[in-house]
TORMI-554361 format. One record per atom (N, C-alpha, C, O): residue number from 1; residue in three letters; chain; atom name; x, y, z. Coordinates in nm, 2 decimals, always signed. Example, Ala and Ser with C-alpha at 12.3 -4.5 7.8 and 13.67 -1.06 7.14 Angstrom:
<tilos>
   i  aa ch at   east  north     up
   1 ala  A  N  +1.32  -0.57  +0.78
   1 ala  A CA  +1.23  -0.45  +0.78
   1 ala  A  C  +1.32  -0.33  +0.78
   1 ala  A  O  +1.42  -0.33  +0.85
   2 ser  A  N  +1.28  -0.22  +0.71
   2 ser  A CA  +1.37  -0.11  +0.71
   2 ser  A  C  +1.29  +0.00  +0.79
   2 ser  A  O  +1.34  +0.11  +0.80
</tilos>
This chain:
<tilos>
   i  aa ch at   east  north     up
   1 unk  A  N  +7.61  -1.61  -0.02
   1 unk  A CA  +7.54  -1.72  +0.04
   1 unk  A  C  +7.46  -1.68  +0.16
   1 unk  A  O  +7.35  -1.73  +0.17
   2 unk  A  N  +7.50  -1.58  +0.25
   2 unk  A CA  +7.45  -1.54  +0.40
   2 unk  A  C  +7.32  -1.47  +0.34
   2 unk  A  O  +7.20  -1.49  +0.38
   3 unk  A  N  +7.35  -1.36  +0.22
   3 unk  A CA  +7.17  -1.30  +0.18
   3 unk  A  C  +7.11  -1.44  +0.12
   3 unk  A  O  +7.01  -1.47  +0.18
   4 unk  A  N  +7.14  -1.51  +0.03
   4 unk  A CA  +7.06  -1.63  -0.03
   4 unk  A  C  +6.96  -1.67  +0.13
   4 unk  A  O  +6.84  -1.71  +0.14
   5 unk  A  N  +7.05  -1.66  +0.23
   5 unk  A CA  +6.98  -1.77  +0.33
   5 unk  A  C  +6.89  -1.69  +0.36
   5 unk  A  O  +6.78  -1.73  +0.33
   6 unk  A  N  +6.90  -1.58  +0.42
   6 unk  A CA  +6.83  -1.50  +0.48
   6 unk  A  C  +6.73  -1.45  +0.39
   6 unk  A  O  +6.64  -1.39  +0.44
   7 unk  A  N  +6.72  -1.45  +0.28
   7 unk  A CA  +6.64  -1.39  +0.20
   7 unk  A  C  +6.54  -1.56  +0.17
   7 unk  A  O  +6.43  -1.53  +0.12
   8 unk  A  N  +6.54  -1.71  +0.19
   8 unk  A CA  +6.52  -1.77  +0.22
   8 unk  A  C  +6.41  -1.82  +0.30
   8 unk  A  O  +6.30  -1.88  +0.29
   9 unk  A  N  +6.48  -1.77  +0.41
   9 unk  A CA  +6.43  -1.77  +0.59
   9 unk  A  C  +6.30  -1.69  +0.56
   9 unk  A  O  +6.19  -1.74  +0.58
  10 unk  A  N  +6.32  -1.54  +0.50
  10 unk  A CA  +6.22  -1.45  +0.54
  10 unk  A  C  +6.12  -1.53  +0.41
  10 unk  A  O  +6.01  -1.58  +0.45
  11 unk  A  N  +6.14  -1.55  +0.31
  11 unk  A CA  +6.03  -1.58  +0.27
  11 unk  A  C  +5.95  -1.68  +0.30
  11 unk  A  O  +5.83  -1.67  +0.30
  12 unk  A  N  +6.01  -1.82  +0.35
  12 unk  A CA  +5.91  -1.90  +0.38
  12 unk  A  C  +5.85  -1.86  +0.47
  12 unk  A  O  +5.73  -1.90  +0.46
  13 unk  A  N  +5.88  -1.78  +0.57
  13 unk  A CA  +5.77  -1.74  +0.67
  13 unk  A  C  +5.61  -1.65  +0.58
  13 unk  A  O  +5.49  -1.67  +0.60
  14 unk  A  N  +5.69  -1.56  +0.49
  14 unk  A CA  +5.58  -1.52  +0.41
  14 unk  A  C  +5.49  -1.64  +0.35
  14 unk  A  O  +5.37  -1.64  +0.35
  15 unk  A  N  +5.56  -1.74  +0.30
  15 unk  A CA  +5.48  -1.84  +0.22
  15 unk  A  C  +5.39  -1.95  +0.31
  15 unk  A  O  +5.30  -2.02  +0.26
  16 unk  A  N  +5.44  -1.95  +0.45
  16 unk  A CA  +5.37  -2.03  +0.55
  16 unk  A  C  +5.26  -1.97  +0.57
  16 unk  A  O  +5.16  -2.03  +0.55
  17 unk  A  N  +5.27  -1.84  +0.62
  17 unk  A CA  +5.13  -1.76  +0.66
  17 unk  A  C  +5.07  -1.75  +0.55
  17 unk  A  O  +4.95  -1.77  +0.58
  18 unk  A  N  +5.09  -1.71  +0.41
  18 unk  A CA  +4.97  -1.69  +0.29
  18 unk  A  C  +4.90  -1.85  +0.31
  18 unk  A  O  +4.78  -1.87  +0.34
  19 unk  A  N  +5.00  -1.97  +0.30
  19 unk  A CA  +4.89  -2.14  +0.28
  19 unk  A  C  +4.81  -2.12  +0.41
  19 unk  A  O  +4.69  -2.11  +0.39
  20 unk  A  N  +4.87  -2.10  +0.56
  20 unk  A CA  +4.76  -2.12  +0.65
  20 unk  A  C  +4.65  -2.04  +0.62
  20 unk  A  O  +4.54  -2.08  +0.64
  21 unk  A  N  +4.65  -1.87  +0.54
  21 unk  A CA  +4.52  -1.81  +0.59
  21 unk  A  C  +4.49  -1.84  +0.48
  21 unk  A  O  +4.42  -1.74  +0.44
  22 unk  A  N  +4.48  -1.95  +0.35
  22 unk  A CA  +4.36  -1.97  +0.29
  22 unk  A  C  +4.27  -2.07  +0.33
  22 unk  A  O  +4.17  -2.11  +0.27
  23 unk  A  N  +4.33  -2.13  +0.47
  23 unk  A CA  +4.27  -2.24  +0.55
  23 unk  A  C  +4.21  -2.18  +0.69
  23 unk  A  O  +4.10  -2.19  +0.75
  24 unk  A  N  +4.31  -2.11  +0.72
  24 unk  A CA  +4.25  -2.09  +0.92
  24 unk  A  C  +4.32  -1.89  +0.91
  24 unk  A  O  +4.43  -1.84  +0.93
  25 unk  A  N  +4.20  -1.83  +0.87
  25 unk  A CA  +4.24  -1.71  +0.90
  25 unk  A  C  +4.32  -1.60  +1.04
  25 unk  A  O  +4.42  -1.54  +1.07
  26 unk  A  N  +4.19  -1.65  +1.08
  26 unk  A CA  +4.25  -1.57  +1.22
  26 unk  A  C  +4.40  -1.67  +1.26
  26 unk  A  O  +4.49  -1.60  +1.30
  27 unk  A  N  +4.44  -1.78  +1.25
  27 unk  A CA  +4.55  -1.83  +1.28
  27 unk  A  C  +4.71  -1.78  +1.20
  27 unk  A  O  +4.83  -1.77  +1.23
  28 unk  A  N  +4.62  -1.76  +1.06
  28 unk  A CA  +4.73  -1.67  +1.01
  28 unk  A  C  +4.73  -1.52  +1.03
  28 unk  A  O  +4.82  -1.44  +0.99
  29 unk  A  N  +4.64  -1.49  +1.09
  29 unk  A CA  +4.65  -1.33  +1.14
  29 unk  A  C  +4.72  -1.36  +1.30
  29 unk  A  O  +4.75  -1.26  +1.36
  30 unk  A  N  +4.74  -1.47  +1.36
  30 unk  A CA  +4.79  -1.44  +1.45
  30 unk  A  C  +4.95  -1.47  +1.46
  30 unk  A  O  +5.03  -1.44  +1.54
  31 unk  A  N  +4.97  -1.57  +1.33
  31 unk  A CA  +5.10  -1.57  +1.34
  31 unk  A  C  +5.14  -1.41  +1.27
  31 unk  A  O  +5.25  -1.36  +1.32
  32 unk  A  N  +5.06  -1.33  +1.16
  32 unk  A CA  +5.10  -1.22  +1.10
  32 unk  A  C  +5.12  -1.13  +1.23
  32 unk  A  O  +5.23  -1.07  +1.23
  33 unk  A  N  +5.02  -1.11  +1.36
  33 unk  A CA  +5.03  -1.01  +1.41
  33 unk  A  C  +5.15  -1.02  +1.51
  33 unk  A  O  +5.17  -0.93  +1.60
  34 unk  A  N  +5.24  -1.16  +1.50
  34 unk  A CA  +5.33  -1.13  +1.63
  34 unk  A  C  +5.45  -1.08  +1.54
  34 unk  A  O  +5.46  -1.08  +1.42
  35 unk  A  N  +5.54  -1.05  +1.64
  35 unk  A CA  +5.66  -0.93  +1.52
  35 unk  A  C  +5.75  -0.96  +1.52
  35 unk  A  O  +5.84  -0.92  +1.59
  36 unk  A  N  +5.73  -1.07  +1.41
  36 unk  A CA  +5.77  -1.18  +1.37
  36 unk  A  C  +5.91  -1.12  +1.22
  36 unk  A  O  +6.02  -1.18  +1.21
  37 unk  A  N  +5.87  -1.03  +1.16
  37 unk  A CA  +6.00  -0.95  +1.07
  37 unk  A  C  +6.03  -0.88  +1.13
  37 unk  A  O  +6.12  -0.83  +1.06
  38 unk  A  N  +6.01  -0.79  +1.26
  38 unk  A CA  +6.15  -0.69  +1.36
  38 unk  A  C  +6.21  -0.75  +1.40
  38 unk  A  O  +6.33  -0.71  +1.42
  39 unk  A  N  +6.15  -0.96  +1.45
  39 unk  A CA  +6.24  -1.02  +1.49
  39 unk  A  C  +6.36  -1.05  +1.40
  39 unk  A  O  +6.48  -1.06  +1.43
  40 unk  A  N  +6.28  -1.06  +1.27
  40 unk  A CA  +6.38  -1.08  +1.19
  40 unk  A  C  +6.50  -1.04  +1.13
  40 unk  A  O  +6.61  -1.09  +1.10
  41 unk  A  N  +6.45  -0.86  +1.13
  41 unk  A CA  +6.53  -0.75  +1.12
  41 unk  A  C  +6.60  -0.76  +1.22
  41 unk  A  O  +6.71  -0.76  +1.17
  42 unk  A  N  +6.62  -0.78  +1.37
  42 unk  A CA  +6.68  -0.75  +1.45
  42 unk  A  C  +6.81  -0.85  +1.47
  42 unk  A  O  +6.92  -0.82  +1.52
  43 unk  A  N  +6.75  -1.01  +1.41
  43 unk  A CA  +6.86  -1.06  +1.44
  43 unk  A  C  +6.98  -1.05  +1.32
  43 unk  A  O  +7.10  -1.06  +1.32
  44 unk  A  N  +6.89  -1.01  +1.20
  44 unk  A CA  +6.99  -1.04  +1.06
  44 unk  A  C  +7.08  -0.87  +1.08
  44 unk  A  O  +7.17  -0.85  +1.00
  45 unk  A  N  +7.05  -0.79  +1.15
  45 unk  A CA  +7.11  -0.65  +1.19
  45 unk  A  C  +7.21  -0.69  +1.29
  45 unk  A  O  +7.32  -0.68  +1.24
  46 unk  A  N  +7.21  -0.71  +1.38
  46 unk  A CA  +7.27  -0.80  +1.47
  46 unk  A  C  +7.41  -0.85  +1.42
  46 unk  A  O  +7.52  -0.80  +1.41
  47 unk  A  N  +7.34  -0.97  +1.39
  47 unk  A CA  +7.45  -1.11  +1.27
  47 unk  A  C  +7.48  -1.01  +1.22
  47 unk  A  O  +7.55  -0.95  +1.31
  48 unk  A  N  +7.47  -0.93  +1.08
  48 unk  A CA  +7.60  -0.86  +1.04
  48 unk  A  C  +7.65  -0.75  +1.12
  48 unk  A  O  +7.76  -0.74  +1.07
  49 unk  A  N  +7.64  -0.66  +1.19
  49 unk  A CA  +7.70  -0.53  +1.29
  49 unk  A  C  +7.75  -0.55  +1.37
  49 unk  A  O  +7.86  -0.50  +1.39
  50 unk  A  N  +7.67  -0.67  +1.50
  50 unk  A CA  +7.70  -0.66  +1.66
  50 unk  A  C  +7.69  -0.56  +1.71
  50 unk  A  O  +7.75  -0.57  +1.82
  51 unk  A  N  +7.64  -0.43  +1.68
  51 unk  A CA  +7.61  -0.31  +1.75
  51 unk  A  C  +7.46  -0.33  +1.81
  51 unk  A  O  +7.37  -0.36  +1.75
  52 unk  A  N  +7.47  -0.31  +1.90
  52 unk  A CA  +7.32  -0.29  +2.02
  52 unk  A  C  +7.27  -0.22  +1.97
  52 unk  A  O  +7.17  -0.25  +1.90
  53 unk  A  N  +7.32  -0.08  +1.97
  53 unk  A CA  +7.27  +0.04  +1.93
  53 unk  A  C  +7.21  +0.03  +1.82
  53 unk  A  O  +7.12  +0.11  +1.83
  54 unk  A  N  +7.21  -0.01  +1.72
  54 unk  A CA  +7.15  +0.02  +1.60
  54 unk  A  C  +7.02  -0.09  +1.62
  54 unk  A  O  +6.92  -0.07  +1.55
  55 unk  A  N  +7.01  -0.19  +1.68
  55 unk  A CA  +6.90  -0.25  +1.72
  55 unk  A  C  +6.79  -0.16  +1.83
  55 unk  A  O  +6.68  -0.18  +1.86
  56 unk  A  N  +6.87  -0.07  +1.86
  56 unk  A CA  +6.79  +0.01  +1.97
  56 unk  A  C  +6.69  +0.10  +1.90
  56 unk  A  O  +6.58  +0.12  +1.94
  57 unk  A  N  +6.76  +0.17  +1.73
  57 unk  A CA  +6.75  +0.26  +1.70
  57 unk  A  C  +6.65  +0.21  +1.57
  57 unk  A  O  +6.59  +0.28  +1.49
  58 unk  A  N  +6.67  +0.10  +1.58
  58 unk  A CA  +6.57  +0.02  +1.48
  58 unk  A  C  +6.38  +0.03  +1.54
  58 unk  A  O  +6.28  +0.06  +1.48
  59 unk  A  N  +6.42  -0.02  +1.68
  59 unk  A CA  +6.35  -0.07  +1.79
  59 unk  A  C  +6.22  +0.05  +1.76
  59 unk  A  O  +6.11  +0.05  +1.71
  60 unk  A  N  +6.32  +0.16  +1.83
  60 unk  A CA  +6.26  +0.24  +1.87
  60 unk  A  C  +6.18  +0.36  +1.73
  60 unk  A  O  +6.09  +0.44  +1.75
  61 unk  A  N  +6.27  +0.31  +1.59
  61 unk  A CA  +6.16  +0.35  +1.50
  61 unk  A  C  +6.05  +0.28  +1.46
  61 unk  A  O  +5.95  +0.32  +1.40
  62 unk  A  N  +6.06  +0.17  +1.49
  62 unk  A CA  +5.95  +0.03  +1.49
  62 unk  A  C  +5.86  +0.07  +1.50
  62 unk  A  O  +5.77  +0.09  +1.42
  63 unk  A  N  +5.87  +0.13  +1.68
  63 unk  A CA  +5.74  +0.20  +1.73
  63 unk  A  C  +5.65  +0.31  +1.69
  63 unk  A  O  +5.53  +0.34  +1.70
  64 unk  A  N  +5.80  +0.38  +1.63
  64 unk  A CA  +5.71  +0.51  +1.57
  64 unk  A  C  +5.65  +0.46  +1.44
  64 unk  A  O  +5.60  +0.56  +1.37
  65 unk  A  N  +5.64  +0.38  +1.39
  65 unk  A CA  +5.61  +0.35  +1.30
  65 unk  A  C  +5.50  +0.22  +1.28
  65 unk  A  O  +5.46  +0.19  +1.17
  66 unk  A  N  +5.47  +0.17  +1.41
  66 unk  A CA  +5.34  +0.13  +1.41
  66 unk  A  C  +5.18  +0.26  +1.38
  66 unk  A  O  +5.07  +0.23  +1.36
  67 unk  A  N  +5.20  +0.32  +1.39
  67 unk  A CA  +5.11  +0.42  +1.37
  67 unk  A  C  +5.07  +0.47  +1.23
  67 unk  A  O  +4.96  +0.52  +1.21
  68 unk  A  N  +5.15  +0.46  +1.16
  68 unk  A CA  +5.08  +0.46  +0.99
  68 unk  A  C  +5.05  +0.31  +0.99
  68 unk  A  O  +4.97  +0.31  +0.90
  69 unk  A  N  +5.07  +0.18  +1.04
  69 unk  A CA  +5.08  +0.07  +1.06
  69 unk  A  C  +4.89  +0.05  +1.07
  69 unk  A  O  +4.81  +0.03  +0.98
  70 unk  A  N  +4.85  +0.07  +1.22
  70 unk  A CA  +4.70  +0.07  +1.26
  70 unk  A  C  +4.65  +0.16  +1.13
  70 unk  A  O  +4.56  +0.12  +1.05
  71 unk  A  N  +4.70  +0.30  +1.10
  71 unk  A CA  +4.54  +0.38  +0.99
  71 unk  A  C  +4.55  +0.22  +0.90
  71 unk  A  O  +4.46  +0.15  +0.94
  72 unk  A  N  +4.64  +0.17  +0.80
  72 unk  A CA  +4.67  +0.07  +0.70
  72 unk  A  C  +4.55  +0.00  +0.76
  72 unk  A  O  +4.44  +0.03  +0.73
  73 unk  A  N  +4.58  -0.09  +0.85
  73 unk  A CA  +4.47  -0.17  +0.90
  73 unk  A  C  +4.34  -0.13  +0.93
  73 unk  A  O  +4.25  -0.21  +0.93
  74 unk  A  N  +4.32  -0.04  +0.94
  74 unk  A CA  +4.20  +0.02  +0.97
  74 unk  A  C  +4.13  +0.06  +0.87
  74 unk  A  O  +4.01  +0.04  +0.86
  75 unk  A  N  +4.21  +0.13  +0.76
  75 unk  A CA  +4.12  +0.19  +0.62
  75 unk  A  C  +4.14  +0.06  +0.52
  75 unk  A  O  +4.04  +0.06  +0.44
  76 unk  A  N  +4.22  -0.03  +0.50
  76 unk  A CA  +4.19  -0.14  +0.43
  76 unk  A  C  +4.09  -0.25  +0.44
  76 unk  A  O  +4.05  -0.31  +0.34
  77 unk  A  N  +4.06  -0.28  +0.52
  77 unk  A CA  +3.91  -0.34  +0.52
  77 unk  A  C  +3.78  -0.24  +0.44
  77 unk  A  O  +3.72  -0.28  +0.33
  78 unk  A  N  +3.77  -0.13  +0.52
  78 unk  A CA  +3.68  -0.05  +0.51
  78 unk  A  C  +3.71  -0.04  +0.36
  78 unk  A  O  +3.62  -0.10  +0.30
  79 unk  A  N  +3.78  +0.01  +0.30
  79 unk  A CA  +3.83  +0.04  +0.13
  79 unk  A  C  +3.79  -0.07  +0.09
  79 unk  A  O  +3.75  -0.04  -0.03
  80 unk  A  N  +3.78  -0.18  +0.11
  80 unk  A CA  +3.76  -0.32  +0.00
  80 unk  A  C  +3.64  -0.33  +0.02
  80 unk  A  O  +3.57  -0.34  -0.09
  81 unk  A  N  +3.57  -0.33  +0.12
  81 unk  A CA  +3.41  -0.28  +0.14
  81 unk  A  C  +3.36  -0.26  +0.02
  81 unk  A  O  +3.30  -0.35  -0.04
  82 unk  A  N  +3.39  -0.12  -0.02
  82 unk  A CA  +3.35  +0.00  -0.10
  82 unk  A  C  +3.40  -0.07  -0.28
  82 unk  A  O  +3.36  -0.02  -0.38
  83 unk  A  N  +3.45  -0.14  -0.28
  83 unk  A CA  +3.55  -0.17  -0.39
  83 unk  A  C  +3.42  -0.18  -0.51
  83 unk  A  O  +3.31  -0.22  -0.47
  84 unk  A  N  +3.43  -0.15  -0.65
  84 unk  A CA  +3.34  -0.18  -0.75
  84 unk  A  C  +3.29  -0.30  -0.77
  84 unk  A  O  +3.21  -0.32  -0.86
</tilos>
């Protein structure tokens, strides 16, 4: 029942932001850009562990991992550009 919810929770958030950005883009780019699924990740890691630590270690791969994150954003525009 606890994954049903959660697996729930995260999608409507996906399903909120797809309806707003076929109406108010940048508004669904700004609900997309706040971090909004590490929050998510952090608390459903949390709820089942209660270890800090592994939120830390989450955290802290987050970061390293915004950086293939920006090229993504950066070369997908530019690629649809080009698209046939």
């Amino acid at each position: 029942m606890y994954l049903i919810f959660k697996t729930i929770i995260s999608a409507l958030i996906i399903v909120v932001v797809s309806e707003i950005a076929k109406r108010y883009t940048w508004t669904a780019a700004l609900i997309v850009s706040l971090p909004l699924t590490s929050l998510l990740a952090f608390v459903w890691l949390y709820w089942d562990t209660k270890d800090t630590q592994k939120i830390i270690e989450l955290s802290y791969s987050t970061i390293i991992m915004t950086i293939p994150s920006f090229v993504f954003f950066i070369v997908l525009p530019i690629s649809l550009k080009f698209k046939p």
